[in-house]
LUMVEX-642343 format. One record per residue (C-alpha): x, z negated, y; residue number from 1. Coordinates in nm, 4 decimals, padded with zeros to 6 digits. Example, Ala and Ser with C-alpha at 12.3 -4.5 7.8 and 13.67 -1.06 7.14 Angstrom:
pt X: 01.2300 | Z: -00.7800 | Y: -00.4500 | n: 1
pt X: 01.3670 | Z: -00.7140 | Y: -00.1060 | n: 2
//
This chain:
pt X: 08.3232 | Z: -08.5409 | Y: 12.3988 | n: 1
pt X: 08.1833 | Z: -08.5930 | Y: 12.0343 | n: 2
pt X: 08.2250 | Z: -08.8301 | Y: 11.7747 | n: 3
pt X: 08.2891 | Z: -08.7600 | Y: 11.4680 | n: 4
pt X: 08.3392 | Z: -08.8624 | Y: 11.0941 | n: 5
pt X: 08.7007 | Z: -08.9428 | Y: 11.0314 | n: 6
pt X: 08.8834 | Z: -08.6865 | Y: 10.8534 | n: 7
pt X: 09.2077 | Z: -08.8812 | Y: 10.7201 | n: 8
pt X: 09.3830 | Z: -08.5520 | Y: 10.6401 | n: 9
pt X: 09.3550 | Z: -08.4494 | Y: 11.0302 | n: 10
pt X: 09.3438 | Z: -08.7802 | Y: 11.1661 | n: 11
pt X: 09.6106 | Z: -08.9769 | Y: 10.9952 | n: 12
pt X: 09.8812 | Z: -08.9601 | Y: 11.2063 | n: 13
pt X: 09.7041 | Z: -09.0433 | Y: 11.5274 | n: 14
pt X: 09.5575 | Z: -09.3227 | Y: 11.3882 | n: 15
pt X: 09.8139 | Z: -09.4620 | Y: 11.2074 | n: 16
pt X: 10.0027 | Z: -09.4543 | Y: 11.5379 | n: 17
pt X: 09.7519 | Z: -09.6141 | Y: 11.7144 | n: 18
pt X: 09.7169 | Z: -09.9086 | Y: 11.4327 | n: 19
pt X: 10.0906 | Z: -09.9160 | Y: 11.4765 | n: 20
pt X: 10.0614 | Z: -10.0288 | Y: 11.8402 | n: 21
pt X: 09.7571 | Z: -10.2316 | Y: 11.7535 | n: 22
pt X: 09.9607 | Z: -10.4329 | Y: 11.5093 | n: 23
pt X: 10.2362 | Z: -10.4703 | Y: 11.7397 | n: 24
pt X: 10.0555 | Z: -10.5685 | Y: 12.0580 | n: 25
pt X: 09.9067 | Z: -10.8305 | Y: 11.8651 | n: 26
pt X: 10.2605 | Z: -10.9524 | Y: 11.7100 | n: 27
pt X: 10.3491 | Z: -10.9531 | Y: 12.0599 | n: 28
pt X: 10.0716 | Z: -11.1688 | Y: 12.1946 | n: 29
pt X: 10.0486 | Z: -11.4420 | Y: 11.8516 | n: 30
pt X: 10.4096 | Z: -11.5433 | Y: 11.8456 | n: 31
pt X: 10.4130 | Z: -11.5721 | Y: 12.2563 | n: 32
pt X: 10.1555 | Z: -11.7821 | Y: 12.1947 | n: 33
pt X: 10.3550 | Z: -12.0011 | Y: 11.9067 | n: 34
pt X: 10.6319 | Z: -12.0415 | Y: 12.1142 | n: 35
pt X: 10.8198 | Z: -11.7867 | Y: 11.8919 | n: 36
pt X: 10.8113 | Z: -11.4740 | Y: 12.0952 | n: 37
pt X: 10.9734 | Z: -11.1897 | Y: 11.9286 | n: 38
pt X: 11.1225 | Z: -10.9003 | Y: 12.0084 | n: 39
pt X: 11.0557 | Z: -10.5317 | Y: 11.9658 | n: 40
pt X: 11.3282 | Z: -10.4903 | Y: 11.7009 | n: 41
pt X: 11.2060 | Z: -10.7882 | Y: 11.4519 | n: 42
pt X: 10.8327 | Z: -10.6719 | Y: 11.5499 | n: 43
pt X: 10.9163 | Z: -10.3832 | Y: 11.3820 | n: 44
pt X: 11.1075 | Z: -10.4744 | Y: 11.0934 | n: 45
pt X: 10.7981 | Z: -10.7508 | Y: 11.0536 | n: 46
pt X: 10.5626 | Z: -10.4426 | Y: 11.0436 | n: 47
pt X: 10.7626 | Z: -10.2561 | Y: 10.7777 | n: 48
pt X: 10.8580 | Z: -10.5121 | Y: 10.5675 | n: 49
pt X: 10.4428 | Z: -10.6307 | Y: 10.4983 | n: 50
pt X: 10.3574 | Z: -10.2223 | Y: 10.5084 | n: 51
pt X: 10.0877 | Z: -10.3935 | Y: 10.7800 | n: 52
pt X: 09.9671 | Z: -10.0430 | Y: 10.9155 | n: 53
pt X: 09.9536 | Z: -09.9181 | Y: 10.5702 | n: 54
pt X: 09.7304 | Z: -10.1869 | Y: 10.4263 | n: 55
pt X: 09.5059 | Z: -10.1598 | Y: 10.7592 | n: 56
pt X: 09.5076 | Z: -09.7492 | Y: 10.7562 | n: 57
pt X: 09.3602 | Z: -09.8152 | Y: 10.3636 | n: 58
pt X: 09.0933 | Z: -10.0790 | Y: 10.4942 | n: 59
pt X: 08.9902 | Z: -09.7296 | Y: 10.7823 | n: 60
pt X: 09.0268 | Z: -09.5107 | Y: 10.5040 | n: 61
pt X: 08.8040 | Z: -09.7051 | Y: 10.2456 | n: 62
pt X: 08.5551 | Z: -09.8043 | Y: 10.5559 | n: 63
pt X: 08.4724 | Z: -09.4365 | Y: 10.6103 | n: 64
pt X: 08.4413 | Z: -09.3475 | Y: 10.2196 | n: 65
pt X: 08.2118 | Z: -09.6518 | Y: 10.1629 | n: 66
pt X: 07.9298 | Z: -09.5532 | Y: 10.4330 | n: 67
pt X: 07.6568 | Z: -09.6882 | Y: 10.5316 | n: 68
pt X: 07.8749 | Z: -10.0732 | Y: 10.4629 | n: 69
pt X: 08.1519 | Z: -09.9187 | Y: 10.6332 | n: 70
pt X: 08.1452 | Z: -09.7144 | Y: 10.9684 | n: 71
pt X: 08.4459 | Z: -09.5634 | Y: 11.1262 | n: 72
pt X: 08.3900 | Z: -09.2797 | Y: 11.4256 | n: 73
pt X: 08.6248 | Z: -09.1192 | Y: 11.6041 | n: 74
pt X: 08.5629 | Z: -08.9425 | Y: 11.9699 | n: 75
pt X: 08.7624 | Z: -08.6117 | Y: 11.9850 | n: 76
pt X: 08.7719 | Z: -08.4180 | Y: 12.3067 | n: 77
pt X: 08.8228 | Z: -08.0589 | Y: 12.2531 | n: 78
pt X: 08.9302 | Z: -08.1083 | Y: 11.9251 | n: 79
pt X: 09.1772 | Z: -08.4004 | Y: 11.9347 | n: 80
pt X: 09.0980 | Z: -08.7055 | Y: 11.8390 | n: 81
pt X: 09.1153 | Z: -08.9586 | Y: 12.1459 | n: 82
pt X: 08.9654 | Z: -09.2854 | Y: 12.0019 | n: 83
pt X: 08.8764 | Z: -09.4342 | Y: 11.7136 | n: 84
pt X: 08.6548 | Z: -09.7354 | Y: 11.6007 | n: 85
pt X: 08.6300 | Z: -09.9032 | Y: 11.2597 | n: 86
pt X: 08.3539 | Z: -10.1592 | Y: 11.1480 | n: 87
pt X: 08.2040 | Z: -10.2731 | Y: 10.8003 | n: 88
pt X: 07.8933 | Z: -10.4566 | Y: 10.7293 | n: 89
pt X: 08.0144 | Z: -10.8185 | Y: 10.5852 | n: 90
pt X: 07.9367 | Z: -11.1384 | Y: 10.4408 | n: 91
pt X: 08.0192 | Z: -11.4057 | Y: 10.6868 | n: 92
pt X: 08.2539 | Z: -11.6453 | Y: 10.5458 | n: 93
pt X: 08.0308 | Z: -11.9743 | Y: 10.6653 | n: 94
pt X: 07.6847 | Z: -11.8215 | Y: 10.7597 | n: 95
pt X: 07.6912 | Z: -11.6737 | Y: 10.3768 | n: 96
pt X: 07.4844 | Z: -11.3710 | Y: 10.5438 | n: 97
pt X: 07.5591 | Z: -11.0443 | Y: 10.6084 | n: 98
pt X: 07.7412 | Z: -10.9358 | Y: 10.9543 | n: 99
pt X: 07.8379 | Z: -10.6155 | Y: 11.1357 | n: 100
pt X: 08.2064 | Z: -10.7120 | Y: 11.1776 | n: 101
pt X: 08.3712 | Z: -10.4792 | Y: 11.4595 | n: 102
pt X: 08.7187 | Z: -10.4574 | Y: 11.3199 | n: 103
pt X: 08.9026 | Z: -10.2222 | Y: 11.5953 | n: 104
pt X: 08.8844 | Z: -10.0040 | Y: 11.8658 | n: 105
pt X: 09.1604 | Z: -09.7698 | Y: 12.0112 | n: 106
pt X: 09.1234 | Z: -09.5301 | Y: 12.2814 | n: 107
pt X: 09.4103 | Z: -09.3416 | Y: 12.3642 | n: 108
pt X: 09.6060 | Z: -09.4574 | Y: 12.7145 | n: 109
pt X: 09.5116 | Z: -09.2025 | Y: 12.8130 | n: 110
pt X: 09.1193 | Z: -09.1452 | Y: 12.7805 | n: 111
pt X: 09.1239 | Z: -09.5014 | Y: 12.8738 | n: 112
pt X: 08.8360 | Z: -09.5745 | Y: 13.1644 | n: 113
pt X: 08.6701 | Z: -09.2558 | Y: 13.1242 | n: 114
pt X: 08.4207 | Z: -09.4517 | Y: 12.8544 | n: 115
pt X: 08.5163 | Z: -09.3382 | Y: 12.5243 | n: 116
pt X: 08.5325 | Z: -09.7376 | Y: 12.4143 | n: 117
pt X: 08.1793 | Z: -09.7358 | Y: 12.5274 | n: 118
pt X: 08.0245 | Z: -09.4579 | Y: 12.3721 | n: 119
pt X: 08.2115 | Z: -09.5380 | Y: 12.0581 | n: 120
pt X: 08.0887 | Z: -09.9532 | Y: 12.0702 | n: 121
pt X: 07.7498 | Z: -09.7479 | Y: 12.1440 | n: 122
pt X: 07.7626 | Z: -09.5690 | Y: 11.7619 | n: 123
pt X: 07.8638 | Z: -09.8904 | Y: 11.6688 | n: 124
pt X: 07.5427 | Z: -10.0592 | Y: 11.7926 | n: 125
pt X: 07.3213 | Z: -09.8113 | Y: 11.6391 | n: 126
pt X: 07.4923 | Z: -09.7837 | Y: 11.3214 | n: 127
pt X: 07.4293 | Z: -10.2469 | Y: 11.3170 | n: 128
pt X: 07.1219 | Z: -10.1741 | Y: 11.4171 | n: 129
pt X: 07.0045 | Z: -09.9797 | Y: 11.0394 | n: 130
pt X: 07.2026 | Z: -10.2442 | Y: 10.8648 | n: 131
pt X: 07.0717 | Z: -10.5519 | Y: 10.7166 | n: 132
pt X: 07.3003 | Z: -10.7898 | Y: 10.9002 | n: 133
pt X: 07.1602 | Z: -11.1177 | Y: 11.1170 | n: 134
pt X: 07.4675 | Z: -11.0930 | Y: 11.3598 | n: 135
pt X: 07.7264 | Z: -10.8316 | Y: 11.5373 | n: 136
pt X: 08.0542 | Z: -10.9416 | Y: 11.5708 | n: 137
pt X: 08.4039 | Z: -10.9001 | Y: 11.7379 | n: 138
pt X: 08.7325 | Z: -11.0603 | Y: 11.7126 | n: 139
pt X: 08.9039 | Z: -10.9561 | Y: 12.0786 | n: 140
pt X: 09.2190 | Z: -11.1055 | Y: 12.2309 | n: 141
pt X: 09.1092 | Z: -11.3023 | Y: 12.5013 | n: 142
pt X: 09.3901 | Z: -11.1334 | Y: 12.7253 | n: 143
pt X: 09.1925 | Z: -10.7892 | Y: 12.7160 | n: 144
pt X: 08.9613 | Z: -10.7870 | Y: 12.9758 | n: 145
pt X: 08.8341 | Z: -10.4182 | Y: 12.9657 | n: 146
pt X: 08.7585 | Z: -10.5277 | Y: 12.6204 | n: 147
pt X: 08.5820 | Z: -10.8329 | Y: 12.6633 | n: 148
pt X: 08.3695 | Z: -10.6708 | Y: 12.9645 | n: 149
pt X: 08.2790 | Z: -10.3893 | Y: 12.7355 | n: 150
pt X: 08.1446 | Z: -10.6561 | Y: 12.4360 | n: 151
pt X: 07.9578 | Z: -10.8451 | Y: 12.7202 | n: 152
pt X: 07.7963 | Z: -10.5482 | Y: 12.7962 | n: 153
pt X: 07.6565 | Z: -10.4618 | Y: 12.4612 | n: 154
pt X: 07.4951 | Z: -10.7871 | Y: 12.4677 | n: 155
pt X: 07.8084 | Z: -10.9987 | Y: 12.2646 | n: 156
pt X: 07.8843 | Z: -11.3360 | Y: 12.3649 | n: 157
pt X: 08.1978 | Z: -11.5727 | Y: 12.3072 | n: 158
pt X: 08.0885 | Z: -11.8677 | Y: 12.0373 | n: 159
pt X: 08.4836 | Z: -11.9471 | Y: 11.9416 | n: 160
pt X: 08.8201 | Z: -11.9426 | Y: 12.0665 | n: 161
pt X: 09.0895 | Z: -11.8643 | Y: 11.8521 | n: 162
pt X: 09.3793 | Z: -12.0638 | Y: 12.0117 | n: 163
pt X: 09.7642 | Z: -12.0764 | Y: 11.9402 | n: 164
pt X: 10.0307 | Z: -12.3776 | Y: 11.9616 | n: 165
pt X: 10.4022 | Z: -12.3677 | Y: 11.8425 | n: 166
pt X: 10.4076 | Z: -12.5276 | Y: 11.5193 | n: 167
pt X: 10.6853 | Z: -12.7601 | Y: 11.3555 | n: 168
pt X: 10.9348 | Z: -12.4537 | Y: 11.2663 | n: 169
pt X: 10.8997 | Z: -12.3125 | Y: 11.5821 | n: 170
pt X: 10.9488 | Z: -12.6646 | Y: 11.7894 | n: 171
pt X: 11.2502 | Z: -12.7225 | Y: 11.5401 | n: 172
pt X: 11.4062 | Z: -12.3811 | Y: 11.6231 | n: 173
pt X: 11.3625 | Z: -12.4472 | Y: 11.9747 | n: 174
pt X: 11.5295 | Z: -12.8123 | Y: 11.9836 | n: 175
pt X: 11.7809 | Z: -12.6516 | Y: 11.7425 | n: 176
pt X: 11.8578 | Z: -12.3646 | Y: 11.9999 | n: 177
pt X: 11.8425 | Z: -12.6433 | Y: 12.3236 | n: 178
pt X: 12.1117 | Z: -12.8191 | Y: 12.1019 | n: 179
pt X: 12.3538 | Z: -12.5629 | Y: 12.0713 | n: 180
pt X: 12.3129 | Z: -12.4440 | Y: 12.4208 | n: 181
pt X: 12.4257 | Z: -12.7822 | Y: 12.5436 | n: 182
pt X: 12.6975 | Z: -12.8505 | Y: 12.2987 | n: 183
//
């Protein structure tokens, strides 16, 4: 296996597919958690509508033109890519100090287990560790283990929980639906 630059001309499709299902496993997992879960269908009209894998597939694309602040690598095996990581070099929004902000990883199914997350979260490390930053860091949905093992493992640690209740419009829809149900 070797890692690579990413080359958006030969890349692009498998990594906008994989940003795809990013996008939507996390649609899947918010709005369960808001009490609002929705289905494939309006998933994927959501994702269209807000061009969400376009805007992040520009955030990759400018993250590899704009190295060393931005760092994407992508592990090909014989050729093809089968993962791909993205990070940039940040200010922190409270600390007011620069951070190496781990944006995504996606290993194929797969190439899953066979430790292409890990050598790629490896680059990762090395590229944070010529950067200027006080602080690695990693966003990660607190329902993927492999993930969270793997972060451990490099030495990250959990200092917040981002946490999800149904708000008013969702509660109100609900009732609303109960309503009709029983009328």
């Amino acid at each position: 296996m070797e890692m690579t630059d990413l080359r958006p001309a030969r890349d692009e499709r498998a990594v906008r597919a994989w940003l795809d299902a990013h996008v939507r496993d996390h649609l899947r997992a918010w709005t369960a958690a808001v009490g609002d879960p929705w289905e494939d269908a309006r998933i994927a009209e959501h994702v269209a509508s807000h061009d969400l894998v376009e805007r992040e597939w520009r955030d990759v694309v400018w993250a590899a033109a704009h190295a060393p602040r931005g760092h994407v690598r992508v592990a090909r095996a014989r050729g093809r890519a089968v993962g791909v990581l993205w990070a940039e070099e940040r200010l922190d929004r409270f600390l007011c100090r620069p951070v190496a902000a781990l944006c995504w990883v996606f290993v194929a199914p797969a190439w899953r287990g066979r430790g292409v997350a890990g050598r790629l979260v490896d680059g990762y490390d090395a590229w944070a560790a010529t950067r200027p930053v006080v602080a690695r860091e990693v966003y990660v949905t607190a329902t993927n283990e492999p993930a969270v093992r793997l972060y451990r493992s490099r030495g990250l640690a959990v200092s917040d929980h981002r946490m999800f209740a149904p708000g008013a419009a969702a509660l109100a829809a609900a009732r609303d639906l109960t309503e009709e149900a029983s009328a």
